[in-house]
N, C-alpha and C positions, 0 to 999 in steps of 0.2 A: 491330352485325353480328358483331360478335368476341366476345360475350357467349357466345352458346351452345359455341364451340370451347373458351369460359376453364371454363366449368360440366363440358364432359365430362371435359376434361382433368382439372379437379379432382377429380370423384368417379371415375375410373378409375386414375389417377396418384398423383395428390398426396395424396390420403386416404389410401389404404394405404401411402403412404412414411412419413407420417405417424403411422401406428399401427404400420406394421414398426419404430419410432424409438422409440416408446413402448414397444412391448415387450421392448427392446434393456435398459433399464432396471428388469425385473422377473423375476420368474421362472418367468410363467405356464406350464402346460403342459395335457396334457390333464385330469390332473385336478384342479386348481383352477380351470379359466375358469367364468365364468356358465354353468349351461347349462337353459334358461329350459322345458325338454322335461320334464327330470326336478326342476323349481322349486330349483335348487342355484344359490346365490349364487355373486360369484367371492369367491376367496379367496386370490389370489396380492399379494405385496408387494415390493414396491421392493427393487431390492438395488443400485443405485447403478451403478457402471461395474465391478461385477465378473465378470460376462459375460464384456466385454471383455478385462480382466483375465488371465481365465481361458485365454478362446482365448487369447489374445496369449503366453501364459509357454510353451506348447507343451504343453496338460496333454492326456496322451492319450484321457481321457472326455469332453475337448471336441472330437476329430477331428485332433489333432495338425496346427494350423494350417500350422507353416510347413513341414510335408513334402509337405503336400494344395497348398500357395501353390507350390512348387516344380515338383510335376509339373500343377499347371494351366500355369504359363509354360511347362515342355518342349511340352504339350501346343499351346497359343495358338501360340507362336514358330514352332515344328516345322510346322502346319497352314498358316500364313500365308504362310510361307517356301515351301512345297511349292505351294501356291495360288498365288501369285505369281510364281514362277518357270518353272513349266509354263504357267500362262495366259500367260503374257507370249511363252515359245516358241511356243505354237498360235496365239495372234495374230499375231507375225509369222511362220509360214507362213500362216494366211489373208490376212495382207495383201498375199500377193501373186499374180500374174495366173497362177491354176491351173487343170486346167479341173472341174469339178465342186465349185467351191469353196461355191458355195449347199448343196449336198448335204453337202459337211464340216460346213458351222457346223450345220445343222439337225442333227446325229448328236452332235456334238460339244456343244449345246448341251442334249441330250436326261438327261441326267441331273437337271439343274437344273429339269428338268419335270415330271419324277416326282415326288411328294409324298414327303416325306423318310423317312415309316414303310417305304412300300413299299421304299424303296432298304436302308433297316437289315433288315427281314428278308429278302428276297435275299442281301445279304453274309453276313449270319448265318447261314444254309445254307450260304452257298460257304467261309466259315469250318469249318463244322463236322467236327472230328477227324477221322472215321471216313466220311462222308461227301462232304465236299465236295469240290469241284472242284478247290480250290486246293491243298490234301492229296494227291489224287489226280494231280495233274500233278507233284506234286514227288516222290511216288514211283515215277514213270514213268519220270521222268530219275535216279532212286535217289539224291535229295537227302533230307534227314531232314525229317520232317512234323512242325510241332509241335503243340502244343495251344494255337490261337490263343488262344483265348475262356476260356483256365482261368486259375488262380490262379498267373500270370507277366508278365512285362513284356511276353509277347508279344503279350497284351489289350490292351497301351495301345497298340502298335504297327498292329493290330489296327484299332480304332477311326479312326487318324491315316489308314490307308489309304481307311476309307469316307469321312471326312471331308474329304477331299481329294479323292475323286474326287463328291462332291455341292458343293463351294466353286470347282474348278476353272471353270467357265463362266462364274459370275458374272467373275471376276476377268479372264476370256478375251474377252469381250463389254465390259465397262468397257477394256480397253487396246487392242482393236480399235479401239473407237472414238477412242481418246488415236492411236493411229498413226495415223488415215485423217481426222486434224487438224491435222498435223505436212506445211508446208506444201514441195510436192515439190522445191523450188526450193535450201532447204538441200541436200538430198542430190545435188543435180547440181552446185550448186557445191565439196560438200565433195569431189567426187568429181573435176572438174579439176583442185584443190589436190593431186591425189596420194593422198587419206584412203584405206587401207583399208577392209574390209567390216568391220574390228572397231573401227574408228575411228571410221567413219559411226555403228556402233551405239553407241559410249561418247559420244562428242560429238553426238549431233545426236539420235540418237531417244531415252536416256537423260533427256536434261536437256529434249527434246519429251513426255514422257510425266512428267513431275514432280507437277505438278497432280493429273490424273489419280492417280496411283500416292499421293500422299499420303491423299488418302483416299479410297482404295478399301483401301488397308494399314489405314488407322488405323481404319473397318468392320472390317474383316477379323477385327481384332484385337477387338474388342467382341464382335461374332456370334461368333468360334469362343469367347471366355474366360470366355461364357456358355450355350454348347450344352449346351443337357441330353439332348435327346432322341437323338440321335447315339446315346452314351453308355450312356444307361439300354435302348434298345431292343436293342442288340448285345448289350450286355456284361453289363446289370443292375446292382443293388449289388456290384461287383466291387472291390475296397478296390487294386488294381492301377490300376484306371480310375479311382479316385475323384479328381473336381476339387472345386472350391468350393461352386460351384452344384447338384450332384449331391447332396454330402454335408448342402447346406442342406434341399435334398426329406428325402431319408433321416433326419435329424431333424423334419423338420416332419410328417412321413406315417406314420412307421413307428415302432416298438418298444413296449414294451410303453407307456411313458406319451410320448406324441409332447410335443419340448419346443420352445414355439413362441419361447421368450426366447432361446435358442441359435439356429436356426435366422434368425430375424432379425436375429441377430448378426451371423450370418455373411452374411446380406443387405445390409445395411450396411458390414460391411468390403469385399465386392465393389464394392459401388458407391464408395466410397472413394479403391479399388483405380486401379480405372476411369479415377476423375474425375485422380487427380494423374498416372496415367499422360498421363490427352490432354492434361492441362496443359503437362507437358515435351517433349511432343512437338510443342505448336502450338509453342510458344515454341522449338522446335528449328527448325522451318520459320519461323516468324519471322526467324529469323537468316539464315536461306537466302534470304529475301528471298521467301519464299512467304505472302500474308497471306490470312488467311480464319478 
């Protein structure tokens, strides 16, 4: 019965990890692979871990690793934290007895249901210099407009805002639901002890929402430190925006000879990335007495 889930998984998964692993050790690109259309054998050769190598020293013809590694975490950290923080606000105002509060979550929930392209080209209008809304409001109050979307940090800024309001919901809907399991009995007792309203919330719905919040943060942090489409649809190859997984397209799709030994490289060091991150961070809730 588990046959057929081990079979998809394989040839959808595991195959192309597999071959992304193999390629990490050559140096194929566009034009030496097989290409069986126009009868051309391959012709690329092993070049050992100098791929790796190469990314790894900071050489700037490989995408200068660790400057692109640096502003993926501003980007990951920055998103998660904003995700986090605001859902965790609009959850608890929905958790409490408002009146049209069915009509809040449905509005509030409403981003998250728009498919992601439509949400980036809407922003990307309301972004736009000379045009947009957002420009246009801030010269009404004779604030300075910038140029979101150009070649400035204001693109990555930029991005972190559409990203955040397309992540907010999810994170707002998973800690709803962690508060309206937080059983009410804590907080009427915490509350004859004398607890303040910032007491109740560090001692009782904090450490009621642990579970919860570990991983919906530790998601968090995987979907945004591999968003591509966010990114590419707003900003494009924008070397401002550029993260990991961005800069791995842009090698594997584009330039004159697309080089698929780099670009897998750089798919493997995300994944890497990834794996030692959640490693330290079970083992950090481990210690928290948090197991899973």
């Amino acid at each position: 019965m588990v046959l057929p889930v081990v079979v998809v998984i394989a040839v959808l998964v595991l195959f192309p990890l597999a071959q992304g692993v193999f390629f990490t050790f050559t140096n194929i690109n566009e034009g030496n692979i097989a290409n069986p259309i126009l009868d051309r054998p391959a012709t690329y050769v092993s070049v050992g871990l100098d791929n790796y190598l190469n990314i790894l020293s900071g050489d700037s013809s490989y995408g200068a690793f660790w400057g692109t590694l640096v502003r993926t975490l501003i980007w990951t950290f920055g998103c998660v934290f904003l995700h986090y923080t605001i859902g965790l606000g609009l959850a608890l105002l929905l958790n409490r007895e408002v009146r049209g509060r069915a009509a809040y979550r449905v509005l509030l929930i409403l981003p998250w249901a728009v498919p992601a392209f439509i949400s980036a080209f809407a922003w990307k209008y309301m972004f736009n210099a000379q045009y947009g809304i957002i420009n246009q409001a801030l010269r009404a109050v004779g604030l300075p407009d910038p140029v979101w979307l150009g070649q400035s940090d204001w693109a990555l800024v930029a991005v972190m805002i559409v990203n955040t309001w397309l992540g907010v919901p999810f994170m707002m809907v998973a800690l709803l639901g962690g508060l309206q399991s937080i059983p009410g009995d804590l907080y009427e007792a915490a509350e004859v002890d004398g607890a303040s309203p910032w007491q109740r919330f560090r001692h009782v719905t904090l450490p009621g929402l642990q579970a919860v919040s570990s991983t919906v943060v530790l998601l968090g942090i995987i979907w945004t430190f591999n968003m591509f489409a966010i990114i590419y649809l707003v900003t494009g190859p924008n070397p401002n925006t550029r993260i990991l997984v961005t800069y791995a397209f842009e090698r594997f799709f584009s330039g004159a000879s697309r080089d698929f030994a780099v670009a897998s490289t750089y798919g493997v060091l995300i994944l890497s990335v990834l794996l030692v991150f959640a490693g330290i961070y079970r083992r950090a809730l481990r210690k928290q007495g948090e197991v899973w």
